[in-house]
N, C-alpha and C positions, 0 to 999 in steps of 0.2 A: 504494500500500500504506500509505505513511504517513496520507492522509489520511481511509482508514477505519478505522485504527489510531485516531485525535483522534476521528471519528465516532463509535464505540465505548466510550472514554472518555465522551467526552460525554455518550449516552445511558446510561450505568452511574449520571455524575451525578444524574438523572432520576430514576432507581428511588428512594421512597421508603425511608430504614431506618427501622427501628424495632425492637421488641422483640417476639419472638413470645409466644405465649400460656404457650408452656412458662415462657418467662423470670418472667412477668408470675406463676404459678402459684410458683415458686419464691421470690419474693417475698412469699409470702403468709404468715403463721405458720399452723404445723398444727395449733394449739387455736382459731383461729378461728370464730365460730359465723356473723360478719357481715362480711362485705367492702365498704367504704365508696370508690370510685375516685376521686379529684378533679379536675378537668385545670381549666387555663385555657382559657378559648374558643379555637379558634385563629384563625389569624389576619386583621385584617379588613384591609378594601379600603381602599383610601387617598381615603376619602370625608369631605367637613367635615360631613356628617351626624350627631346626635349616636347615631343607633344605626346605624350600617351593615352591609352584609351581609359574610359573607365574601370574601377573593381568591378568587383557584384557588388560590393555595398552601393557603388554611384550609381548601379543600373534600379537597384532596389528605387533609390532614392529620385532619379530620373524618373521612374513610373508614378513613384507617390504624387509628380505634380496633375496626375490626369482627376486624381481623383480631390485633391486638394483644390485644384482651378476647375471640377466639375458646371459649373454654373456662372463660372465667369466667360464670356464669350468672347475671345480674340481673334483679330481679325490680320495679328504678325507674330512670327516669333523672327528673332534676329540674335546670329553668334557672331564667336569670332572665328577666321581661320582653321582654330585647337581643333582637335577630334574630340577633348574632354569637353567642350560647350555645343556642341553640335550635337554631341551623344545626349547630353544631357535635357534636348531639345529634342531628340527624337521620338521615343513614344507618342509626345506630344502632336507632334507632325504627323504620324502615322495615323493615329487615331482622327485626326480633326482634317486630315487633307489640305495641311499648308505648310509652304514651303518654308525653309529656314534660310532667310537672308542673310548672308555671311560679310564684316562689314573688315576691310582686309587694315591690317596693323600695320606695314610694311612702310610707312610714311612718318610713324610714331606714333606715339599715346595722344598725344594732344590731338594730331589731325584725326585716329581711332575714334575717341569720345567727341569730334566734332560730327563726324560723317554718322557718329550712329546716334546724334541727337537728331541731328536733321532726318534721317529717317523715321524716328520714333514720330517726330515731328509733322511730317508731311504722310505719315501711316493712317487714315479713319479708322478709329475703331481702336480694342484696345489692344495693348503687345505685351510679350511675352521677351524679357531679354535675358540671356544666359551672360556670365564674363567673366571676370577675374578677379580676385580679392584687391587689386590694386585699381583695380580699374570702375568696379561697383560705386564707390564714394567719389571718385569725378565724374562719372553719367549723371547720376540722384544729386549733387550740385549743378554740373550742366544744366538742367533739366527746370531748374529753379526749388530742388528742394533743400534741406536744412545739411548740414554738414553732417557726416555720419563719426563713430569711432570708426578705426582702423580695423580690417578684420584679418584677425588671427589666419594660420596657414590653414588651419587643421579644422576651419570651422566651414562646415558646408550645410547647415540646417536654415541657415539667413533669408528671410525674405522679406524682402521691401517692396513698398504698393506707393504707390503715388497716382495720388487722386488729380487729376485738374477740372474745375469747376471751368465754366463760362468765359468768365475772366482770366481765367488763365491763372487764379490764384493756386498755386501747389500742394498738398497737405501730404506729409510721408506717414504710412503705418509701417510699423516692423514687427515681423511674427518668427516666425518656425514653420518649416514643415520634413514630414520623413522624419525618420530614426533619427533620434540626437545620438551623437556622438559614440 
């Protein structure tokens, strides 16, 4: 008995959490007109390759956003180049039949987080952005929101919502979703 009692435990550890779409809706302000979602890629494979693919944890963690962004309706998703932000985008794509805009680095960070405001920008509807722990806190500033902390290497559950209202005024929410750590 005890040790399908640990058994049981154990697999409860397994089940991904995360935040349902209600939660993820509730977060959102209700003058709204555009919904901006931002995650970090999640998480990669313990490869010395300079772009590597995801784990299974990132692929777990990739799937959780179908059901986390259930009910929010997007009309982009947009990575970078990485295969770790494109995978992390893919379920996504798959399911919803939309392409992943790839916004290329190869000019630098600055012109990077120029080219993929203007996108998010000139997108109807709302988007979906995967990118990079360095890169997350200059788009959500580009963008007109509030300055973020710094995010850790090792942190891939991050997700940021940026409301824009009518006016174009900004409001950031910050949650979680998928397996913490």
């Amino acid at each position: 008995m005890m040790r399908l009692l640990i058994l049981c435990l154990g697999l409860i550890t397994l089940i991904p959490k995360g935040l349902y779409a209600e939660e993820i809706q509730d977060s959102i302000s209700p003058t709204a007109i555009k919904i901006i979602v931002l995650v970090r890629h999640a998480e990669k494979s313990a490869s010395t390759s300079k772009d590597p693919s995801l784990s299974p944890k990132g692929e777990l963690r990739a799937k959780s956003l179908l059901s986390t962004l259930k009910k929010t309706q997007l009309s982009g998703l947009i990575a970078t180049p990485y295969k770790r932000t494109q995978e992390t985008l893919h379920p996504m794509s798959e399911q919803r039949n939309l392409p992943v805009m790839i916004i290329d680095i190869n000019a630098g960070i600055t012109a990077h987080i120029d080219a993929t405001v203007k996108k998010i920008q000139a997108r109807k509807g709302n988007v979906l952005v995967a990118a990079h722990s360095n890169t997350l806190p200059l788009i959500i500033s580009a963008l007109g929101g509030p300055e973020i902390d710094s995010i850790d290497e090792d942190e891939y559950s991050n997700m940021y919502i940026l409301s824009v209202s009518e006016t174009n005024k900004v409001e950031l929410s910050h949650t979680s979703y998928g397996q913490q750590r």
